[in-house]
Every structure is written in C-alpha cells, then in structure tokens.
MMTF fields as JSON, N, C-alpha, C and O atoms, coordinates in Angstrom:
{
  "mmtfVersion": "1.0.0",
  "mmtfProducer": "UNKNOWN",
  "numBonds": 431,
  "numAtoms": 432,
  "numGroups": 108,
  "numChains": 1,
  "numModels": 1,
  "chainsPerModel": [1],
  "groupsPerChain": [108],
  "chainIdList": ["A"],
  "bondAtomList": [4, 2, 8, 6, 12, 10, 16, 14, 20, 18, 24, 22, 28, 26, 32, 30, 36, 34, 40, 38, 44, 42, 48, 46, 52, 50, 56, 54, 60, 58, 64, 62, 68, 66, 72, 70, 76, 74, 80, 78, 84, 82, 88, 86, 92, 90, 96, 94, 100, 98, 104, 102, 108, 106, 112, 110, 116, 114, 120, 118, 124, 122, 128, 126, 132, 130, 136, 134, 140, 138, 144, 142, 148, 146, 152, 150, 156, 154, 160, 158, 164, 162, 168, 166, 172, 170, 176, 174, 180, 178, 184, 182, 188, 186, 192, 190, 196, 194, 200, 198, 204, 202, 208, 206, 212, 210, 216, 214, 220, 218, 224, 222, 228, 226, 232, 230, 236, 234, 240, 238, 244, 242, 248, 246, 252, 250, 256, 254, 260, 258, 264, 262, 268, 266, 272, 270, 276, 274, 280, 278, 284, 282, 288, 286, 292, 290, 296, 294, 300, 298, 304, 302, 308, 306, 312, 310, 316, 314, 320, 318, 324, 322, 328, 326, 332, 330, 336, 334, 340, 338, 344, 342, 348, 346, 352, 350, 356, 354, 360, 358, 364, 362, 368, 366, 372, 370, 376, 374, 380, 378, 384, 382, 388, 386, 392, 390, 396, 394, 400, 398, 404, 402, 408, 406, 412, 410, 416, 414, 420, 418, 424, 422, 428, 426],
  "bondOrderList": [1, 1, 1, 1, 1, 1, 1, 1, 1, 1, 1, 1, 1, 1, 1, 1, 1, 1, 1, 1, 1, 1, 1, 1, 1, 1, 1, 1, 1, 1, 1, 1, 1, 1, 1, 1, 1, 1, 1, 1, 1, 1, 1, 1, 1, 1, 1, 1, 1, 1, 1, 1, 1, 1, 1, 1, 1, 1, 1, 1, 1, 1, 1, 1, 1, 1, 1, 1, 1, 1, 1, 1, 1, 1, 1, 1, 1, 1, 1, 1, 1, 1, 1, 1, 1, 1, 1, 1, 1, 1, 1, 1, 1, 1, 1, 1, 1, 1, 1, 1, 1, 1, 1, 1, 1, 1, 1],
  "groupList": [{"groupName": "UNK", "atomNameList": ["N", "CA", "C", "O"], "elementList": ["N", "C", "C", "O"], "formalChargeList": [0, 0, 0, 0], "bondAtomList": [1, 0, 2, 1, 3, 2], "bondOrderList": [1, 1, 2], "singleLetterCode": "X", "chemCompType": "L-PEPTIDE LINKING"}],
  "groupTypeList": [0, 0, 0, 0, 0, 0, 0, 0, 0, 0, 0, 0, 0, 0, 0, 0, 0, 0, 0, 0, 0, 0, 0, 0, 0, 0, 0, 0, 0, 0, 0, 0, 0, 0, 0, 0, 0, 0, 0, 0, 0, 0, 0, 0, 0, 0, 0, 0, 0, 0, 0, 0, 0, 0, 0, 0, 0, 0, 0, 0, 0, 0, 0, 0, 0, 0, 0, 0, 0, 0, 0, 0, 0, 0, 0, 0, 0, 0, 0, 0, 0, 0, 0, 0, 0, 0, 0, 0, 0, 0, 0, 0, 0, 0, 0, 0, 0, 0, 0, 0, 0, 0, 0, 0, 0, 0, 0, 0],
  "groupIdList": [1, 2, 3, 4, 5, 6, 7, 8, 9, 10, 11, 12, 13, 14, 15, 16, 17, 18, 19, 20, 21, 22, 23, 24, 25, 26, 27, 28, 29, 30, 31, 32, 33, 34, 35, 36, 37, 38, 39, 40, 41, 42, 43, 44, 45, 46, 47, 48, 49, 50, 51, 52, 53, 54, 55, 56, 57, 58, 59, 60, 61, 62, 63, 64, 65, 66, 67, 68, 69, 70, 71, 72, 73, 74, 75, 76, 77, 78, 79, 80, 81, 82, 83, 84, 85, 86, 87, 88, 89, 90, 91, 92, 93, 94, 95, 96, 97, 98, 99, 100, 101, 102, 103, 104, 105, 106, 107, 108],
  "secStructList": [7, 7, 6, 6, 7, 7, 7, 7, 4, 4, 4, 7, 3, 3, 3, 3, 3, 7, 1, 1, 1, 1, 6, 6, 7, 3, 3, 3, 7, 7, 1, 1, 3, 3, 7, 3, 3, 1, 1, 6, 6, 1, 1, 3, 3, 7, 7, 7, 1, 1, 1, 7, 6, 6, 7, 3, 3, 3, 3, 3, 7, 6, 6, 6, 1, 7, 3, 3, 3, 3, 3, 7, 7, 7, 6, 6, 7, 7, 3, 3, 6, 6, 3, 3, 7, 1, 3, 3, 3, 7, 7, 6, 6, 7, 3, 3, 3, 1, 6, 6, 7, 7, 3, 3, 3, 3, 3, 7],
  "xCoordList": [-128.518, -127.283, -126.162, -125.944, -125.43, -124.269, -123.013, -122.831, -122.286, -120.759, -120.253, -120.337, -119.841, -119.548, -120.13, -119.822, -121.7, -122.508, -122.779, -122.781, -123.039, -122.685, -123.573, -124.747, -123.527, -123.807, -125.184, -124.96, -126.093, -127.316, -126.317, -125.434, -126.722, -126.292, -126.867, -126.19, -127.905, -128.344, -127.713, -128.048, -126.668, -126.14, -124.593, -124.033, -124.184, -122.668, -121.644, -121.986, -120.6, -120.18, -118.456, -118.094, -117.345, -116.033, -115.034, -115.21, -113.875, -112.626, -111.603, -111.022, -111.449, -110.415, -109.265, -109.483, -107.748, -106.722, -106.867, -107.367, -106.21, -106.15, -104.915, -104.483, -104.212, -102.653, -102.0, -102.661, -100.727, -100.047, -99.47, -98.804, -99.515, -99.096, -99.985, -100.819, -99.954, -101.38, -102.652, -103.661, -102.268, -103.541, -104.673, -104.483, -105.523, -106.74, -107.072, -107.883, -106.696, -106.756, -108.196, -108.085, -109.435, -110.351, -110.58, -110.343, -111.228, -111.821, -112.837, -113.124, -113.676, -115.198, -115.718, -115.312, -116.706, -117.407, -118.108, -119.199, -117.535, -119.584, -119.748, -120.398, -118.782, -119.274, -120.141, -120.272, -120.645, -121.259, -119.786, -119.718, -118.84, -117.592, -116.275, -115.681, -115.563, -114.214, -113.329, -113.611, -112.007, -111.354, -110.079, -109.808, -109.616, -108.279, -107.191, -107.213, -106.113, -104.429, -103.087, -102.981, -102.522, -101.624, -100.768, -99.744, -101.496, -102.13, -102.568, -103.592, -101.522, -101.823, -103.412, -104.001, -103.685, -105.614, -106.597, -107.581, -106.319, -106.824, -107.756, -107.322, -108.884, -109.703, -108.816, -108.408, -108.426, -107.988, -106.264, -106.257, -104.814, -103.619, -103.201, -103.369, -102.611, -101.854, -100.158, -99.969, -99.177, -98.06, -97.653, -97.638, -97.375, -97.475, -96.839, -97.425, -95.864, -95.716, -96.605, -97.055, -96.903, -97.439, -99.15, -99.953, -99.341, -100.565, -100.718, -99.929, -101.854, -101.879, -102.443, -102.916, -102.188, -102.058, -104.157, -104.696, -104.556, -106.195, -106.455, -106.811, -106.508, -106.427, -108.014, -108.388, -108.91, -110.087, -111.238, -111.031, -112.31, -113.386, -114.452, -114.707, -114.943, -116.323, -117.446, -117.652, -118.193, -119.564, -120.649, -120.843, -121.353, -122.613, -123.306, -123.091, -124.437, -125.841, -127.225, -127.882, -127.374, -128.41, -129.473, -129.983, -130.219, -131.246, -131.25, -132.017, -129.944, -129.663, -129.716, -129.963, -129.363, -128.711, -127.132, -126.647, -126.345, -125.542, -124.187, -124.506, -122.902, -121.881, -121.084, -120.813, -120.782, -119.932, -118.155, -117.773, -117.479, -116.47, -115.688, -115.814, -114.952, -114.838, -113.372, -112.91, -112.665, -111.432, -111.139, -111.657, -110.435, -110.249, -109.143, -108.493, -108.93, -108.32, -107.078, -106.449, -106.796, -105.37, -104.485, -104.815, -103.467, -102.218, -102.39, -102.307, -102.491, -102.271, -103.625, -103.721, -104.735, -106.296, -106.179, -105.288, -107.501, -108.311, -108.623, -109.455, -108.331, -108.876, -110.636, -110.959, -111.311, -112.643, -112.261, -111.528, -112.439, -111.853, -111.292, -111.931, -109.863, -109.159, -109.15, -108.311, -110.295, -110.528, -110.184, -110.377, -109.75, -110.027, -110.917, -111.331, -111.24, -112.562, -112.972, -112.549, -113.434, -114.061, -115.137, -114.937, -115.783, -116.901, -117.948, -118.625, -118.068, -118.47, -119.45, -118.812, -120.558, -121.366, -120.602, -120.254, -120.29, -119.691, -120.523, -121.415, -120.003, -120.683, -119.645, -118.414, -120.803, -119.774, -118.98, -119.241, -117.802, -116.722, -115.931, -114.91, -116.303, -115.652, -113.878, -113.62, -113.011, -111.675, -111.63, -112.395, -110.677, -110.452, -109.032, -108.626, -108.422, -106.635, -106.408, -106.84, -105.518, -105.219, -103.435, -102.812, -102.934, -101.434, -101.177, -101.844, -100.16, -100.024, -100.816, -100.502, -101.571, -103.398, -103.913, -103.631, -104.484, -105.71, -106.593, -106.193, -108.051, -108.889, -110.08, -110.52, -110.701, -112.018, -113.149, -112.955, -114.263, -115.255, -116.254, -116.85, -116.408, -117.083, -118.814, -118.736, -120.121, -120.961, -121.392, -121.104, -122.159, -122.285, -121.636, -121.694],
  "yCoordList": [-77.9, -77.539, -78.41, -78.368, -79.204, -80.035, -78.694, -77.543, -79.871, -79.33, -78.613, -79.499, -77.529, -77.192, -76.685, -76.083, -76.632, -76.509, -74.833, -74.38, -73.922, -72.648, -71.579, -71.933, -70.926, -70.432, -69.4, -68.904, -69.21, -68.031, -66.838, -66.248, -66.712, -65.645, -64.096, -63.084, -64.043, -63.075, -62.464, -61.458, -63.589, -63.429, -63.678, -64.024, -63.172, -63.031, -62.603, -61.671, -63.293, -62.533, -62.898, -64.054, -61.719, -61.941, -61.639, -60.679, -62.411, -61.714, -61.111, -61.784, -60.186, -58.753, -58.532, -58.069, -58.905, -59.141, -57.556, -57.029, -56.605, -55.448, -54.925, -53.83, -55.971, -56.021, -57.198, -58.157, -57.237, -59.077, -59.283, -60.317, -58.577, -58.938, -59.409, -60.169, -58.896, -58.875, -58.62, -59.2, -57.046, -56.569, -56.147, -54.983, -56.316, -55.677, -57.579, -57.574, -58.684, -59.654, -60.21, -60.423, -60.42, -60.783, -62.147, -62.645, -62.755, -64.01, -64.258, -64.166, -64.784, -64.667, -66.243, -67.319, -66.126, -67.215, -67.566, -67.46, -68.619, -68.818, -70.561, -71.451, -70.44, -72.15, -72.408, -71.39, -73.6, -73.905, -73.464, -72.571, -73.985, -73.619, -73.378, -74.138, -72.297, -72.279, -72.127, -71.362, -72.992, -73.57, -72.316, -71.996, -71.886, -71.328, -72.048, -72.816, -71.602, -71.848, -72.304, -71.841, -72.767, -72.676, -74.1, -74.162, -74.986, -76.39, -75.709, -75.079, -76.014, -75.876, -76.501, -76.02, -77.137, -77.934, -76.929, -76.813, -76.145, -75.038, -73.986, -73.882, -73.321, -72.698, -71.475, -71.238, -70.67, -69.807, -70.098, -70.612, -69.782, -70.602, -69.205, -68.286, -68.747, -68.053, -68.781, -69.861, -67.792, -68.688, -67.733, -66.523, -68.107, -67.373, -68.529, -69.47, -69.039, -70.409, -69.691, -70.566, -68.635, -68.313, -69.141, -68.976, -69.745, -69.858, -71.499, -72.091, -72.07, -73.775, -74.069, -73.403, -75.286, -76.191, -75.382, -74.87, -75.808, -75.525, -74.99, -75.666, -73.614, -72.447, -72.31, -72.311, -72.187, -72.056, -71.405, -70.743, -71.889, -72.126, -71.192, -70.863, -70.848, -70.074, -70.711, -71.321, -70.489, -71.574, -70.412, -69.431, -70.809, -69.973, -70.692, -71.888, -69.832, -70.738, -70.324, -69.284, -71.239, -70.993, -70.517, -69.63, -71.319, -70.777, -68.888, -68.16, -68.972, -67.861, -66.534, -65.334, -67.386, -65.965, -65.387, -64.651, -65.693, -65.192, -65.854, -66.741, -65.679, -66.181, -66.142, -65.083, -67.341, -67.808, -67.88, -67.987, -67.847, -68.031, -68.788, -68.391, -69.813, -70.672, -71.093, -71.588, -70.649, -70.993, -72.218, -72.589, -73.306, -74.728, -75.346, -76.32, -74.519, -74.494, -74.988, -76.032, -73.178, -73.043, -72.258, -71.308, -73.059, -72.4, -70.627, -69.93, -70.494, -68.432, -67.659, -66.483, -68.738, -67.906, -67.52, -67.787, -66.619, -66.245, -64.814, -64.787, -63.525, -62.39, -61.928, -62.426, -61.275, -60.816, -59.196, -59.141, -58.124, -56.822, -56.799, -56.489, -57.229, -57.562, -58.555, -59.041, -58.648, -60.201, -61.487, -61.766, -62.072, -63.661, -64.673, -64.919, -65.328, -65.701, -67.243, -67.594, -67.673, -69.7, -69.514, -70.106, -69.045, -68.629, -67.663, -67.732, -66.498, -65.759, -65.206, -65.445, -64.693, -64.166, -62.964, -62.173, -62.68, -62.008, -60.732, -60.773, -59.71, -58.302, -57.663, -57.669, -56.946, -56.17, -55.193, -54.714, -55.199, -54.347, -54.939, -54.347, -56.297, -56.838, -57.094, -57.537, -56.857, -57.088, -58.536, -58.893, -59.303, -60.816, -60.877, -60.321, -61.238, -61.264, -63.02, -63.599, -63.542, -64.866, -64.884, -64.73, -65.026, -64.751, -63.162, -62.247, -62.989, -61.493, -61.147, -60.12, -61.703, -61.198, -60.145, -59.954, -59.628, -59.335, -58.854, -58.415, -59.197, -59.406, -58.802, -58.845, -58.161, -57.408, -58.341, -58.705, -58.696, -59.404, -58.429, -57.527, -58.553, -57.25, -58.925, -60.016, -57.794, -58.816, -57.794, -56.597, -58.478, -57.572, -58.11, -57.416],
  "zCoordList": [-123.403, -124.07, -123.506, -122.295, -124.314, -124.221, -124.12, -124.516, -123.225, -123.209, -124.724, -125.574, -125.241, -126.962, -127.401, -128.429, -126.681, -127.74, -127.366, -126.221, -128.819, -129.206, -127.965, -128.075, -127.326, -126.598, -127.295, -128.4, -126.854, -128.031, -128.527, -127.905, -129.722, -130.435, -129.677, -129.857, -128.998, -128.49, -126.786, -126.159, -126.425, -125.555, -124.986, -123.945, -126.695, -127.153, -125.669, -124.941, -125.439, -125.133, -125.027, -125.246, -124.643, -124.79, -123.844, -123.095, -123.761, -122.739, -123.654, -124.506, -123.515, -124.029, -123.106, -121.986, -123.59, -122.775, -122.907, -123.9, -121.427, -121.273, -120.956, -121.315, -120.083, -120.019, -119.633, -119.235, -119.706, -119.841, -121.118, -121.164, -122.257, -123.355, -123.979, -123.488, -125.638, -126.46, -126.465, -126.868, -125.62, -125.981, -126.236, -126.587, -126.273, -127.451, -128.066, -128.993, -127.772, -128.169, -127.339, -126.132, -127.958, -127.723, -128.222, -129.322, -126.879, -127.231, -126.571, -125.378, -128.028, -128.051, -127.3, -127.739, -126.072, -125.493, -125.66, -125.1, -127.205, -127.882, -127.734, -128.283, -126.693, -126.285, -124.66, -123.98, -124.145, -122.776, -122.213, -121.368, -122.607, -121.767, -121.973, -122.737, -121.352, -122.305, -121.172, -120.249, -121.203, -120.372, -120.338, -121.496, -119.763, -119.117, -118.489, -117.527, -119.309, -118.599, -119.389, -120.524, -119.14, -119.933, -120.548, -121.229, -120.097, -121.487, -122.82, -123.086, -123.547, -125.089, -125.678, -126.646, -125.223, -124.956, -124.771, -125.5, -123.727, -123.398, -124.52, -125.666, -124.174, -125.157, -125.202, -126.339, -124.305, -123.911, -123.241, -122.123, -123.898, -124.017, -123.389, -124.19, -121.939, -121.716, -121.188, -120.629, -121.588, -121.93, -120.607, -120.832, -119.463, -117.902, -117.354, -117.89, -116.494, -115.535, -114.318, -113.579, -113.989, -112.782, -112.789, -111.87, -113.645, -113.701, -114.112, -114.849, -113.499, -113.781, -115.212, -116.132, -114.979, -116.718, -117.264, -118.245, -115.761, -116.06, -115.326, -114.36, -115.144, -113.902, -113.458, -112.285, -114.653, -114.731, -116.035, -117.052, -115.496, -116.986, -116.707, -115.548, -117.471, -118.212, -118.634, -119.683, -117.642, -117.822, -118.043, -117.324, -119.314, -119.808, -118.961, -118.762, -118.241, -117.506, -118.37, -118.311, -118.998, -120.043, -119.838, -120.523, -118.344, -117.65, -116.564, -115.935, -116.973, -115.972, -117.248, -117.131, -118.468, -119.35, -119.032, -119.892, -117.857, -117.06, -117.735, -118.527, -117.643, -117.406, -115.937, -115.371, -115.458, -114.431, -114.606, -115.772, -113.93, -113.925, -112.65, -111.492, -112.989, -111.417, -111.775, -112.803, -110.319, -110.259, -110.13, -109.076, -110.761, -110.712, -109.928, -110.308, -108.472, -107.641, -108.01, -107.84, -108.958, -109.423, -107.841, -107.131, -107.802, -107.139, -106.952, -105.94, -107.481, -107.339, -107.816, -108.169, -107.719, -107.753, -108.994, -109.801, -109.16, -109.744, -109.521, -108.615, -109.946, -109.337, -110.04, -111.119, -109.532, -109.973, -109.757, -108.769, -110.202, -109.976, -108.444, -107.438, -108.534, -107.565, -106.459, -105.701, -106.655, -105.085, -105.778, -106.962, -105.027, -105.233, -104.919, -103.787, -106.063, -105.832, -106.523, -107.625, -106.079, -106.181, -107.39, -108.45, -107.292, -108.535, -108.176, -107.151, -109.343, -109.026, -110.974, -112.0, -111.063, -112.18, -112.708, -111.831, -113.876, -114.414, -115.072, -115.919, -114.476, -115.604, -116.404, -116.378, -117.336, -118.233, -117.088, -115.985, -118.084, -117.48, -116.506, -116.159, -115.868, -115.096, -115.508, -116.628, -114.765, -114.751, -114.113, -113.217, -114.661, -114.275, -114.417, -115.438, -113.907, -113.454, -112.937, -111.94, -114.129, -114.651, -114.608, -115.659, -113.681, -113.357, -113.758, -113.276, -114.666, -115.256, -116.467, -117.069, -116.8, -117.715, -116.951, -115.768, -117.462, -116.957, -118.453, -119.531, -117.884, -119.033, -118.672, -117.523, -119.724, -119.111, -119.84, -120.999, -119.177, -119.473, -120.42, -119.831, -121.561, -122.152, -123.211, -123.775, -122.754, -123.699, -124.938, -124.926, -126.059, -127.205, -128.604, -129.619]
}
C-alpha cells in the first residue's frame, strides 16, 4: 500500500471532534495517512495557533490492522487520553488532544 492509497474497507476508521469547536465533526481515515495541523494542505485543518503548521499524522499499519498516531515534534505535543506522547496504537474510544481539539478515535 502506497502513501493515499484507501485504507481496507473492513477496517474503517474515524476522528470525531468532541470539544474545541465543531463538534460531532467526523473525519473518516480512509487513507495510508492523514496529516494534522493547521496548514491549510493538511488532511485534517484545525484553525488553533497553539498548534504547528504539521503537528502530526495517522498512519494505518496494514500488516498490523492497527492505526498509529505520531507526534511530528510539534511545539505543545500531542495528548493520548491525557499523556503526551511520540507515537503510540490507537483504540476505540481513545481521546487525542491537538492544541484545544480534542478528538475521540472511534473504528466502524
């Protein structure tokens, strides 16, 4: 699987802003990777200065089935249900905190 390329349909999965403004606003990770921050470029565009141009990305591991998440050694981290963290495997229900975001990792 190339960089883009659609992630299995059988192992859908999404970030659901929970608070920060907008929401209930889900976005679906149906690529190898989807980029975070607040570069208009960005897969994922939060409009925050607390947070870098490319804060950090979402890597499907194909062989794993799993999603990753890795901080791109943004200025003010990365939270994982409250910790801060370099990269870490993502479960449902997981909370992820992206300056004043926060987003729940939901698959399905």
């Amino acid at each position: 699987m190339s960089p883009g390329d659609a992630a299995p349909a059988a192992k859908r999965a999404a970030l659901v802003i929970r608070t920060g403004g907008f929401e209930g606003t889900r976005y679906e990770l149906g690529r190898s990777e989807t980029l975070i921050g607040r570069n208009p470029g960005t897969d994922i565009t939060l409009l925050d200065e607390g947070i870098s141009r490319e804060h950090a990305i979402v890597l499907y591991d194909e062989d794993e089935g799993s999603y990753v998440i890795e901080d791109l050694q943004s200025t003010n981290g990365t939270k994982v249900n409250g910790k801060r963290v370099r990269s870490v495997t993502l479960n449902p229900g997981d909370e992820i905190q992206i300056g004043q975001t926060l987003f729940e990792f939901v698959e399905g």
